[in-house]
C-alpha positions in Angstrom: 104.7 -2.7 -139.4 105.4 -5.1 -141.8 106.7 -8.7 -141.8 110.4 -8.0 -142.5 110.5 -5.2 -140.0 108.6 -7.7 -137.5 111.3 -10.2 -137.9 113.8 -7.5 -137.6 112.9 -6.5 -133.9 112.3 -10.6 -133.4 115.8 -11.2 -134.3 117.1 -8.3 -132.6 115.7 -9.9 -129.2 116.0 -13.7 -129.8 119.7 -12.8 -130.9 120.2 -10.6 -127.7 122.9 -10.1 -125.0 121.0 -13.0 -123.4 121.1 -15.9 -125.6 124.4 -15.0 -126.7 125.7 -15.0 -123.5 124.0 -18.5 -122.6 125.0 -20.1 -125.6 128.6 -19.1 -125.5 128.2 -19.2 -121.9 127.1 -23.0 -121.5 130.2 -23.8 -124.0 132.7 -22.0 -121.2 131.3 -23.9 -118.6 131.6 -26.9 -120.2 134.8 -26.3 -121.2 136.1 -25.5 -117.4 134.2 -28.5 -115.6 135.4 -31.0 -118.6 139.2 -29.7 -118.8 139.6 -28.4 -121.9 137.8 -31.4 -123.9 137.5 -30.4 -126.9 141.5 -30.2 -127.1 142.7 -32.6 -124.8 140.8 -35.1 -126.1 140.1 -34.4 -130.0 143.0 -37.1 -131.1 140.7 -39.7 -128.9 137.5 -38.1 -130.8 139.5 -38.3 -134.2 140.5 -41.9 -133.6 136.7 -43.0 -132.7 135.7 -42.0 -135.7 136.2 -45.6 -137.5 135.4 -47.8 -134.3 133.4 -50.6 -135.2 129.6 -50.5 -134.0 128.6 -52.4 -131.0 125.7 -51.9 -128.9 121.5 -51.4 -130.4 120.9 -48.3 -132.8 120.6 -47.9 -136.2 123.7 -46.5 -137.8 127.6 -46.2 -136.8 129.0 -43.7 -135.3 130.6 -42.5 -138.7 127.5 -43.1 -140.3 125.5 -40.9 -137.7 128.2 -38.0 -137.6 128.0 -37.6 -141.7 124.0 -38.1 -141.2 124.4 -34.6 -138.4 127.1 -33.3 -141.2 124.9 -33.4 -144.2 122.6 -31.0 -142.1 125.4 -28.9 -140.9 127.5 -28.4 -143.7 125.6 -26.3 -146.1 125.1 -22.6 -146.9 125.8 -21.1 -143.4 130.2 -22.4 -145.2 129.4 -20.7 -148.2 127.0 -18.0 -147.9 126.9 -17.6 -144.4 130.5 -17.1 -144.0 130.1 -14.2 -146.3 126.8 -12.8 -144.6 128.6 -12.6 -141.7 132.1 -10.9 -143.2 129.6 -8.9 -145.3 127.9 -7.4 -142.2 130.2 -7.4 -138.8 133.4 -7.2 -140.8 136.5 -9.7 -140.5 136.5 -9.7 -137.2 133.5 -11.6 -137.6 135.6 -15.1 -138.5 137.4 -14.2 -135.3 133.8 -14.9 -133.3 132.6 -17.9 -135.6 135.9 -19.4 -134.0 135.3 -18.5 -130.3 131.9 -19.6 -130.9 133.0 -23.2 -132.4 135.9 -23.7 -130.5 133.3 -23.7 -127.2 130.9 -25.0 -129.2 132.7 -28.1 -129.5 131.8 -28.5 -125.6 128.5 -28.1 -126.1 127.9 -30.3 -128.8 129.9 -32.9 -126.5 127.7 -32.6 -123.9 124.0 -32.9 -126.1 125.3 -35.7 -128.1 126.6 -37.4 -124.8 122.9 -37.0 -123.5 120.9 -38.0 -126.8 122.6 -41.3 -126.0 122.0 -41.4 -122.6 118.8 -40.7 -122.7 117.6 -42.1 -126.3 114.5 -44.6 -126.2 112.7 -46.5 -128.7 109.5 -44.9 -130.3 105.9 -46.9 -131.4 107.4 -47.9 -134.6 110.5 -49.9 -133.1 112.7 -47.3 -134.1 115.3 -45.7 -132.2 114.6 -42.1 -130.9 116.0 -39.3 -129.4 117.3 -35.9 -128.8 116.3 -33.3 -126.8 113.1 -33.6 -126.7 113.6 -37.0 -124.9 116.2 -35.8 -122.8 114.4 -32.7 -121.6 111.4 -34.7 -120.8 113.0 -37.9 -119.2 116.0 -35.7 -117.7 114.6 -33.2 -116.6 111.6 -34.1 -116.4 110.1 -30.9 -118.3 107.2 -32.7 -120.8 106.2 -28.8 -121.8 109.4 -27.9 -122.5 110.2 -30.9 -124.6 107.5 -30.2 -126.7 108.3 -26.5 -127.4 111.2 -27.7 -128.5 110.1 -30.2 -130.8 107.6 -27.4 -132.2 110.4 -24.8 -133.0 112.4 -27.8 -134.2 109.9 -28.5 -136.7 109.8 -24.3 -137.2 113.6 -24.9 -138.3 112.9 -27.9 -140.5 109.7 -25.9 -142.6 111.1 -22.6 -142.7 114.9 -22.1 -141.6 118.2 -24.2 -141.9 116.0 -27.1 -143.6 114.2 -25.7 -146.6 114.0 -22.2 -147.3 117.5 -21.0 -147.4 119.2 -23.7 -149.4 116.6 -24.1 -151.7 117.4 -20.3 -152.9 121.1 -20.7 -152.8 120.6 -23.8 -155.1 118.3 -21.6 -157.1 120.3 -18.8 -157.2 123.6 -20.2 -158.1 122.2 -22.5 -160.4 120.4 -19.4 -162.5 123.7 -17.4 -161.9 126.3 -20.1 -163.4 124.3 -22.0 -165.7 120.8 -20.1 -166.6 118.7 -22.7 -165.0 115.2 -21.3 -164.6 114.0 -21.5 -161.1 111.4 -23.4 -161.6 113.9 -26.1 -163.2 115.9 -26.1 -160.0 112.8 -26.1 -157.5 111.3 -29.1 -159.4 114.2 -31.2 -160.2 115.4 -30.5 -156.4 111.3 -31.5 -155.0 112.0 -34.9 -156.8 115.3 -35.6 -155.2 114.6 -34.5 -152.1 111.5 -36.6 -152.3 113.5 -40.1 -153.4 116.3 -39.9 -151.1 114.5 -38.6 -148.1 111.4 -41.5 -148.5 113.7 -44.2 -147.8 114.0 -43.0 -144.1 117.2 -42.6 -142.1 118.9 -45.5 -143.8 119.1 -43.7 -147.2 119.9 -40.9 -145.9 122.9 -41.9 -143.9 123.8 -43.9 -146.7 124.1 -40.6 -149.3 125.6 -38.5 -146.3 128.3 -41.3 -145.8 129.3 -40.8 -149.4 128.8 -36.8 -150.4 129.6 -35.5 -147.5 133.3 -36.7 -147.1 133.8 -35.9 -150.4 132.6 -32.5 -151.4 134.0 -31.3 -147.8 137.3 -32.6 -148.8 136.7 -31.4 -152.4 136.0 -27.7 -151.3 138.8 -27.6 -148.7 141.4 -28.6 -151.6 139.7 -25.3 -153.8 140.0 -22.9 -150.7 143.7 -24.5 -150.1 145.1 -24.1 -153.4 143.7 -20.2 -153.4 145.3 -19.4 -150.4 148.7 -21.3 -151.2 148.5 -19.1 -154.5 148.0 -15.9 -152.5 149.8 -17.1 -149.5 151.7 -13.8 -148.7 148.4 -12.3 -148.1 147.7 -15.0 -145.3 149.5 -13.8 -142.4 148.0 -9.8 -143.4 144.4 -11.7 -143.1 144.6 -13.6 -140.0 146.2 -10.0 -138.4 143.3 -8.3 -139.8 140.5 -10.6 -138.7 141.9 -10.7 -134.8 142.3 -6.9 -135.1 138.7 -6.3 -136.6 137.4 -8.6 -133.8 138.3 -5.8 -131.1 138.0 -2.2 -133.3 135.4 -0.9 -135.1 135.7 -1.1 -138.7 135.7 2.0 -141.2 133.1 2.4 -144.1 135.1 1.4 -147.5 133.6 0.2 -151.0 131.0 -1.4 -151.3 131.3 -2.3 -147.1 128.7 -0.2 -144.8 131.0 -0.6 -141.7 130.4 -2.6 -138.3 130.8 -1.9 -134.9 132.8 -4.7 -132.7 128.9 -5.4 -131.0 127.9 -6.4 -134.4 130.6 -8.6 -135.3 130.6 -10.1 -132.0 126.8 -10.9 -132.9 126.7 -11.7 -136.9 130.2 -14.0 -135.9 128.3 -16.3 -133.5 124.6 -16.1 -135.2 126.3 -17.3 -138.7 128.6 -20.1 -136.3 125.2 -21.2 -134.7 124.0 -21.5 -137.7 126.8 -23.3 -139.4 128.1 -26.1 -136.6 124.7 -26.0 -134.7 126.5 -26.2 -131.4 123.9 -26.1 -129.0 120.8 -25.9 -131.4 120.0 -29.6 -130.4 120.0 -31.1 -133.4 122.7 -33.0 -134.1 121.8 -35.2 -130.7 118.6 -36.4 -133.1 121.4 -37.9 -135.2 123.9 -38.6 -132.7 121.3 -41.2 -131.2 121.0 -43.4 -133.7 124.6 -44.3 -133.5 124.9 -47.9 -132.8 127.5 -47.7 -129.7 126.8 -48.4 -125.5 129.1 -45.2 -124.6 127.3 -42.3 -124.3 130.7 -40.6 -124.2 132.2 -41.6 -126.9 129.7 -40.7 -129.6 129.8 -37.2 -127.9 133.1 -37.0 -128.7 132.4 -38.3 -132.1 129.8 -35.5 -132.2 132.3 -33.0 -131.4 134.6 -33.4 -134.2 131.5 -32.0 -136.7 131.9 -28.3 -134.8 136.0 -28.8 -135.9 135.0 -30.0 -139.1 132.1 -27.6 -140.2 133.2 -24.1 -138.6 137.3 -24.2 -137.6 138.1 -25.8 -140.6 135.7 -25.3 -143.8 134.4 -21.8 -142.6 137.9 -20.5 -142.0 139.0 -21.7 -145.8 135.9 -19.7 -147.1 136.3 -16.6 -144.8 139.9 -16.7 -145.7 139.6 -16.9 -149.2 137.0 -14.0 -149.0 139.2 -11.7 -147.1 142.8 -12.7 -148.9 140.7 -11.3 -152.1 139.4 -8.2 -150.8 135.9 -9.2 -152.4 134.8 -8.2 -148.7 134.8 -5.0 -149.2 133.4 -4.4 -152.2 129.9 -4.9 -153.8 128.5 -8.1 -154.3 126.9 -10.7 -151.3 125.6 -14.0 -150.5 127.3 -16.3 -152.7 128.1 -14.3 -155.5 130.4 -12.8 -152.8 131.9 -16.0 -152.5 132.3 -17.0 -155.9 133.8 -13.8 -157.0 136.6 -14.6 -154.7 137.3 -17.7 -156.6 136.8 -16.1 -159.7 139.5 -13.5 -158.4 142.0 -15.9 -157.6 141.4 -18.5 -160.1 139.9 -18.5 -163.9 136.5 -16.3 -163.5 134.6 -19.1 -164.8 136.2 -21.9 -163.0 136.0 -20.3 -159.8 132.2 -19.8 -160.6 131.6 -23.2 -161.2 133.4 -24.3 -158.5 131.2 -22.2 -155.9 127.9 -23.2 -157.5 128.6 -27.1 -157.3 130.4 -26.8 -154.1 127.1 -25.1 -152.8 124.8 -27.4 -154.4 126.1 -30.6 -152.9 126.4 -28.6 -149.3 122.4 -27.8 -149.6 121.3 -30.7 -151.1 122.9 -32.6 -147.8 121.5 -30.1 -145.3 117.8 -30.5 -146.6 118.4 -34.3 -146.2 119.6 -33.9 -142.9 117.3 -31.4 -141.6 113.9 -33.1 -143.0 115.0 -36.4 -140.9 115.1 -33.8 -137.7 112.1 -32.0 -138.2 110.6 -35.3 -138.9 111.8 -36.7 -135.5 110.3 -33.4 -133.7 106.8 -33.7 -135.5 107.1 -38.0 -134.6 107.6 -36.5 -131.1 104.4 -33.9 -131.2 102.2 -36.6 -132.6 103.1 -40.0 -131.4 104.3 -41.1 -134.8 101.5 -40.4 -136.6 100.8 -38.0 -139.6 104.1 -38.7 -141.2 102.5 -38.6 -144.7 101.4 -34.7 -144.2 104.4 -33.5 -143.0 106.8 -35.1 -145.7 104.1 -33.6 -148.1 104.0 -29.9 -146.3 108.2 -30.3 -146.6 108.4 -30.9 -150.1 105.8 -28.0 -151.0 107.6 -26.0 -148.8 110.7 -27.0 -150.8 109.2 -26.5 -154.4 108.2 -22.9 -153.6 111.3 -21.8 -151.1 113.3 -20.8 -154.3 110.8 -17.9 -154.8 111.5 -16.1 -152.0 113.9 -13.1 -151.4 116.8 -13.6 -149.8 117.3 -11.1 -147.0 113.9 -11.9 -145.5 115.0 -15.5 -145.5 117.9 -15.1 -143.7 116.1 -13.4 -140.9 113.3 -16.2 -140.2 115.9 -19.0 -140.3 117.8 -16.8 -137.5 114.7 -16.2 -135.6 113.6 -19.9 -135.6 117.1 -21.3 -134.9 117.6 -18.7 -132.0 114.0 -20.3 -130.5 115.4 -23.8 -131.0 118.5 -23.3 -128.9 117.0 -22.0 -125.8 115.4 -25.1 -124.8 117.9 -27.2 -125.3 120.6 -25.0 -123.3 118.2 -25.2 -120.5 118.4 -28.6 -120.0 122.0 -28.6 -120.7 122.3 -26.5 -117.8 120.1 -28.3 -115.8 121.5 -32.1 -117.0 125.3 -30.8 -116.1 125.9 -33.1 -113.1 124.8 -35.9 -115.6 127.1 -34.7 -118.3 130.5 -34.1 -115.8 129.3 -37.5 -114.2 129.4 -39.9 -117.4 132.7 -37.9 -118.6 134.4 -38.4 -115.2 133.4 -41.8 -114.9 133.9 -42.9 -118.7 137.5 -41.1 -118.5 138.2 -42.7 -115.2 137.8 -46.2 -116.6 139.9 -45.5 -119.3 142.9 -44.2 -117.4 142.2 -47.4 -115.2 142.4 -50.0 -118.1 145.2 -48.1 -119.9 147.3 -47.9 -116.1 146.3 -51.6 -116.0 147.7 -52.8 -120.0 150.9 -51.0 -119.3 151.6 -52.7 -115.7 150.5 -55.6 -117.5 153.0 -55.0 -120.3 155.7 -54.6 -117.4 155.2 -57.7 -115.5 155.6 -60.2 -118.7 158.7 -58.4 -119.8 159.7 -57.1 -123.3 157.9 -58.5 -126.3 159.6 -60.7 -128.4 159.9 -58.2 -131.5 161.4 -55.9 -128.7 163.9 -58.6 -127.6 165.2 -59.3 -131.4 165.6 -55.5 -131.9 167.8 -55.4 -128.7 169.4 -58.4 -130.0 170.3 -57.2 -133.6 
């Protein structure tokens, strides 16, 4: 057997019935015991996003949700959207959304524990994550280091390197006849100055790409769909319809049974929002705030950002084109749908820039959290080799085909998740307790400011407008 096939059957069971169940599953739970969070109380999430900082940590909250953006915006918007449509069909979209819309509850619920649980490491610096709450929660030591060894797995040689190192390469060749060597060498170098400078740096480029190439790439996919808007309402009908019926063999499209949308839909979302992956609680820690709470509400807003909004433009834009159906994959799938709609050359350079920036962020973002997992293995020591291992792993990731990549990066990320869903499950009571609690308090001192309000009578702006 060889190694593709290997990680074929590997996929094939780490993707299962069984984690798909528990990772959609924790999300539904959470989403019962917490009220329908992630809707309820998204305008509060929304408007936390600019408090100012208080408490110990290292960055703001804003600063620490762009740092778990950079990571998660990337490829699995742009090429994994189209993986995913590629292979299980429209109906795919249809389960990226189930799988974000509970995701939101789940990345709530780690990002409220990162916080709780967060410590400080040898070095003075502020750590935390999974690892630290599995460990200190739970009380699992073995655990936490399995996890911290598959999240370093994901760092070397899934989400982190290997997959957006091609897409840049391959897009960059595509557009502009860059050699590949070009693109790994000039992409070792900035990796290598940005990601030296620590978390600091990093946050700092996050707090100023990110924002702007997600807003950037929404306006593209908005002013295609506004130009082909009476296909919009055809689309949305067929991606709910594809979500529950098998679809035919036409074009260039093999077919896909519901089972296989249901599975590419909520593999690409995982892989996309990383709800429930445990990673974004590595960044969410940092956050310089005292509420556990709020920063998981912060936290929240990335699964809305990443998968219900920027995922939904690109699968959108692919389907509304019909490029779904018909030959090409992977990115060029992509920007031939902006090619379609718009000049064929703009909409290629379009894709290959918008992809750049989203890849360049998510190796910045995931070489911080692999970096955290291997501080975690090895006590803080050894940094040196793995920032070197990273950027060899980097300079040489553009040379390696495509489909196999996808495959480890699912495998790894699959292994990732499970320990982390564990000790969601088994941290529940803590999570329902801090919400119930931090909610309470704030019904409390919002009851309290409008009794207040009562007792000393209309304001005096409110008096001179009854007045005039």
């Amino acid at each position: 057997m060889d190694f593709h096939a290997l990680l074929t059957q590997l996929n094939a069971i780490v993707w299962g019935p069984v984690t798909l169940c528990l990772l959609v599953g924790t999300g539904v739970y959470f989403t019962v015991r917490l009220k329908l969070l992630q809707l309820v109380k998204l305008p509060l999430a929304l408007s936390l996003l600019f408090k100012p900082a208080s408490g110990k940590g290292e960055l703001s909250s804003f600063g620490a949700l762009c740092t778990a953006l950079s990571a998660t915006i990337g490829t699995g918007n742009i090429v994994g959207v189209a993986t995913a449509i590629k292979l299980g069909g429209p109906g795919a979209l249809f389960w990226m959304w189930v799988a974000a819309f509970f995701g939101m509850a789940t990345k709530y619920a780690e990002c409220l524990l990162a916080l709780k649980y967060r410590t400080t490491d040898a070095r003075g610096n502020i750590a935390g994550g999974p690892m630290y709450y599995i460990e200190h929660g739970l009380g699992l030591g073995w655990l936490a280091k399995l996890f911290a060894m598959f999240g370093v797995g994901v760092a070397f040689f899934g989400i982190g390197t290997f997959a957006q190192v091609n897409a840049i390469s391959d897009a960059m060749t595509v557009a502009f006849a860059v050699p590949t060597w070009v693109t790994a060498s000039v992409l070792t170098v900035l990796v290598a100055a940005v990601t030296l400078g620590g978390v600091k740096r990093i946050a700092s480029v996050a707090q100023t790409l990110v924002p702007a190439m997600a807003i950037g790439y929404v306006l593209a996919c908005l002013w295609v769909l506004l130009s082909l808007h009476d296909a919009i309402v055809p689309a949305l009908s067929l991606v709910v319809n594809a979500a529950f019926t098998p679809v035919a063999a036409g074009g260039g499209f093999l077919g896909a049974t519901v089972a296989l949308a249901i599975q590419t839909g909520i593999a690409r979302g995982v892989f996309s929002n990383e709800s429930g992956l445990g990673s974004a609680p590595i960044a969410a820690a940092t956050a310089r705030t005292k509420e556990p709470v709020e920063q998981g509400l912060v936290s929240m807003t990335g699964t809305f950002f990443d998968t219900l909004i920027i995922c939904t433009m690109t699968g959108l834009v692919l389907i509304i084109t019909g490029v779904w159906s018909g030959d090409s994959a992977g990115a060029a799938m992509t920007s031939a749908a902006f090619s379609a709609a718009t000049d064929p050359l703009l909409g290629q350079y379009l894709v290959t820039v918008a992809l750049v920036c989203f890849a360049f962020t998510t190796i910045l973002g995931w070489n911080y959290y692999g970096e955290r997992c291997w501080s975690y293995l090895t006590n803080g020591r050894y940094a040196g080799l793995y920032r070197l291992f990273f950027l060899l792993l980097i300079a040489g990731g553009a040379f390696i085909k495509l489909d196999l990549i996808w495959l480890l990066a699912d495998v790894v990320n699959g292994l990732m998740a499970i320990p982390n869903l564990i000790a969601l499950i088994g941290l529940r009571s803590v999570i329902i307790a801090e919400s119930q609690c931090y909610f309470g308090a704030l019904g409390t001192r919002s009851a309290m400011t409008v009794g207040k309000a009562a007792l000393e009578g209309p304001s005096k702006e409110a008096e001179n407008g009854l007045l005039s």
